[in-house]
DRENTOR-730706 format. One line per field, with one value per residue (C-alpha): x negated, y, z; residue number from 1; residue in three letters. Coordinates in steps of 0.25 Angstrom, whole numbers, plus 5000, padded with zeros to 4 digits. Each point is the difference from the previous one (the first is absolute). Example, Ala and Ser with C-alpha at 12.3 -4.5 7.8 and 13.67 -1.06 7.14 Angstrom:
DRENTOR-730706
px	4951, 4994
py	4982, 5014
pz	5031, 4998
paba	1, 2
seza	ALA, SER
//
This chain:
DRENTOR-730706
px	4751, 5007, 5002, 5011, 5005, 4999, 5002, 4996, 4999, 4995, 5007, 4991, 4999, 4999, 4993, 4992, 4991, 5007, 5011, 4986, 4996, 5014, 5001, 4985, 5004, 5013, 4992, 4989, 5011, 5009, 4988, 4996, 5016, 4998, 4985, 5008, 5011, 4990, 4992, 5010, 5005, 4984, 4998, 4988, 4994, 4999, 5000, 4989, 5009, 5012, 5000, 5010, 5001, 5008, 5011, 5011, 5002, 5013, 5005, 4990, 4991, 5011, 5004, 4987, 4998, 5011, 4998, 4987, 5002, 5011, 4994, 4986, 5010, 5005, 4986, 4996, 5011, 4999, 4984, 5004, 5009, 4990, 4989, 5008, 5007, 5015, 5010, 4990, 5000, 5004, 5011, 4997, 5008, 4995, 5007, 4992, 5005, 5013, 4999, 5000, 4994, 5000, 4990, 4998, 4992, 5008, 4990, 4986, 5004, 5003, 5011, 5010, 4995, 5011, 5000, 5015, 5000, 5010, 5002, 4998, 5013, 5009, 4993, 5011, 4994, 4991, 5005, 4994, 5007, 4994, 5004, 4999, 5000, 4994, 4989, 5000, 5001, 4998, 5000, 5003, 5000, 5008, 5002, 5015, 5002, 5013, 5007, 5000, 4987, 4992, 4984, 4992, 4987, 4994, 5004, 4992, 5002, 4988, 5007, 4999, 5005, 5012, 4993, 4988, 5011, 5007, 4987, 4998, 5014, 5000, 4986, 5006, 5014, 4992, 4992, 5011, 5010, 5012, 5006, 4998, 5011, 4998, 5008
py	5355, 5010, 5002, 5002, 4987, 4997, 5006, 4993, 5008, 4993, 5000, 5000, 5003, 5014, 5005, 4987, 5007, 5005, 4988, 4992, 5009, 5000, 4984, 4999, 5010, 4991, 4988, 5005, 5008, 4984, 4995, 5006, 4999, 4985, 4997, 5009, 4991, 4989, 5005, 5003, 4986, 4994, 5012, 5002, 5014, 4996, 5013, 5008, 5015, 4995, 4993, 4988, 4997, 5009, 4996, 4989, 4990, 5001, 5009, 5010, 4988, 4993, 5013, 5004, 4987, 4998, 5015, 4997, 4987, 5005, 5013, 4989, 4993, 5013, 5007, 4985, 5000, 5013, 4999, 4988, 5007, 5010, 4993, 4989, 5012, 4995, 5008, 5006, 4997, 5007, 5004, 4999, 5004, 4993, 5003, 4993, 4988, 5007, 4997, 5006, 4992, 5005, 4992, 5001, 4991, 4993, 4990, 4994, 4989, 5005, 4990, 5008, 5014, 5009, 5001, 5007, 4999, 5009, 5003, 5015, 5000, 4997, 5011, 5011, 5012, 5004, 5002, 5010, 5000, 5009, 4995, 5010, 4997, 5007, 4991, 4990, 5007, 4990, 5001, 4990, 5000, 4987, 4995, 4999, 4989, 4998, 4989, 5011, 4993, 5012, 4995, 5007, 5005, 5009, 5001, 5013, 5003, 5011, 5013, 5003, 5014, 4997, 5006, 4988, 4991, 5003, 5002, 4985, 4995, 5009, 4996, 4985, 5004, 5007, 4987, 4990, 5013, 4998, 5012, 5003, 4998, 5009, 4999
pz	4823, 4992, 4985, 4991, 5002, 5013, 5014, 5011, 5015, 5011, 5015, 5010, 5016, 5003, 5012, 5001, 5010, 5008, 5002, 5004, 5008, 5008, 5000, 5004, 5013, 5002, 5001, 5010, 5009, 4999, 5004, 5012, 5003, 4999, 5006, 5013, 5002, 4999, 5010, 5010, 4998, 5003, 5011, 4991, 4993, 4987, 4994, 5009, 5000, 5007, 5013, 4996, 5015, 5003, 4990, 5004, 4989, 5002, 4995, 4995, 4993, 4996, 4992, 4996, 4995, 4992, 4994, 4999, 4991, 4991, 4996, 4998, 4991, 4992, 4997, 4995, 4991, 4996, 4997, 4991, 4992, 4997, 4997, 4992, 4992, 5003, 4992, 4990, 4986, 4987, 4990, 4984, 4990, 4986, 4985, 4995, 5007, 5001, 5016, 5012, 5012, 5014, 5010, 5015, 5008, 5010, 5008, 4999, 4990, 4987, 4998, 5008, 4993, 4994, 4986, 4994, 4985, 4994, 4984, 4995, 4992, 5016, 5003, 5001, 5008, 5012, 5011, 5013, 5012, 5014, 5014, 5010, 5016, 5012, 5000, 4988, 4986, 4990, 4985, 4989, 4985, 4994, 4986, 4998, 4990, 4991, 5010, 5011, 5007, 5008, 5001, 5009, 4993, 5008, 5016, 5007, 5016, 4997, 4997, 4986, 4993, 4993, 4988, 5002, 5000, 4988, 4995, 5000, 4997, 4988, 4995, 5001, 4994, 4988, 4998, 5000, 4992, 5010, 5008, 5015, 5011, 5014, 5011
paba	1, 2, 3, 4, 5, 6, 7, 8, 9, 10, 11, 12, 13, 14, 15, 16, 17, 18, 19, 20, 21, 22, 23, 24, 25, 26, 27, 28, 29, 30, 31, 32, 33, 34, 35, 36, 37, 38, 39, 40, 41, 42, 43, 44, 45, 46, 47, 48, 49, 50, 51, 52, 53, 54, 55, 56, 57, 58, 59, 60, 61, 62, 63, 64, 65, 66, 67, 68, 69, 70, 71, 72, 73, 74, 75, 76, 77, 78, 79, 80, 81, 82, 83, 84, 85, 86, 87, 88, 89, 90, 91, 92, 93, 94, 95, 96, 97, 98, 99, 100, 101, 102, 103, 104, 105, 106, 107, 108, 109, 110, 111, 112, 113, 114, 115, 116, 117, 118, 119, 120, 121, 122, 123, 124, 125, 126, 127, 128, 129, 130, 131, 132, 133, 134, 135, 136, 137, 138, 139, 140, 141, 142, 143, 144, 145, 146, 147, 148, 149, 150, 151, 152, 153, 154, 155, 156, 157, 158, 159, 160, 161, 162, 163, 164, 165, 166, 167, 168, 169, 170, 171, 172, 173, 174, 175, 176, 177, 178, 179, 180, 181, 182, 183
seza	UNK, UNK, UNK, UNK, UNK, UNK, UNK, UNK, UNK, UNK, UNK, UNK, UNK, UNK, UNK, UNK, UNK, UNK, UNK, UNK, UNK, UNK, UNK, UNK, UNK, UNK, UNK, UNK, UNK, UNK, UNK, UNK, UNK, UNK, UNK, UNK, UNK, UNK, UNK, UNK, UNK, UNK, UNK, UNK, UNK, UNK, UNK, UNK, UNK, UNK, UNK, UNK, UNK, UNK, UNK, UNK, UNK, UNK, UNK, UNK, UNK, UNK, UNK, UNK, UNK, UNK, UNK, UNK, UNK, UNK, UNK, UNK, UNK, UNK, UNK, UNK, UNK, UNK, UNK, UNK, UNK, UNK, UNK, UNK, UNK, UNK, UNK, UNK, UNK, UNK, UNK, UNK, UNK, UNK, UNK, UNK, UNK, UNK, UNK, UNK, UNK, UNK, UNK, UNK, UNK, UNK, UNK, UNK, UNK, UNK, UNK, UNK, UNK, UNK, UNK, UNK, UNK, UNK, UNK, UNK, UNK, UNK, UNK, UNK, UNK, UNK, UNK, UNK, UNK, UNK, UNK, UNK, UNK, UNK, UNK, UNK, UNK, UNK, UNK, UNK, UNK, UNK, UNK, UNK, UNK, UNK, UNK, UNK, UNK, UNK, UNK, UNK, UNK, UNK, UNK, UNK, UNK, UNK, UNK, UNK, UNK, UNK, UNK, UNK, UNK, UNK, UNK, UNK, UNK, UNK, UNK, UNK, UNK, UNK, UNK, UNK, UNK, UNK, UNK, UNK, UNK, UNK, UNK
//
């Protein structure tokens, strides 16, 4: 929702599909891993393609199984997360209420949510900051308030331009009326 006197922008999951898909393909592969070890330890095909005979338990199966049950463990986790919405949620800036309120979801229960609640007026500026790394290039827009406190409003591993990224700090420091810092 977005009129004159209130900004709100939604913080969702980006590339949903495809992180599924990835998880999904963790979980089969974990899985044949782990059914293996099993069937070495039974001396029993259990999965028709491989001939689990062949295989010692130890210490083939008892890797397998092991590699098999961890990564079964992590594509869980990782589906949860996904379908439970973990670390999305919403910033809003409200004048009317003279408030700005920035909401993640942090578990199932609604209890342990995040909820930061922050007053316009400490507002002192927005601030951009880009880290770049060979492989990990994150970028952040926080508010900086009055008593030196950064909060983290927008925290991107996708690669934005730095104009789209200015673009939405600047759109935010316009609404609230307090300058932009970049680093």
């Amino acid at each position: 929702m977005e009129n004159k006197k209130i900004l709100r922008e939604e913080i969702l999951t980006p590339n949903k599909t495809i992180q599924n898909f990835l998880n999904i393909t963790l979980l089969l592969g974990s899985l044949g891993f782990l059914i293996t070890g099993i069937s070495s330890y039974l001396n029993k095909n259990l999965l028709p393609l491989i001939d689990s005979e062949k295989i010692l338990f130890f210490p083939q199966g008892l890797t397998m199984s092991f590699y098999g049950s961890l990564g079964t463990i992590l594509s869980i986790n990782q589906i949860l997360l996904l379908y439970l919405r973990i670390g999305e949620g919403y910033n809003e800036f409200n004048k009317e209420k003279g408030e700005v309120i920035v909401f993640r979801k942090k578990s199932y229960n609604e209890k342990e949510n995040i909820e930061l609640t922050y007053k316009i007026t400490d507002i002192e500026a927005i601030k951009i900051e880009k880290k770049i790394q060979p492989f990990n290039t994150k970028q952040y827009i926080y508010i900086c308030l009055k008593n030196k406190k950064e909060i983290p409003i927008l925290q991107n591993n996708d690669i934005f331009s730095l104009k789209e990224l200015e673009l939405k700090a600047s759109n935010i420091a316009y609404f609230l009326n307090v300058p932009i810092k970049s680093i």
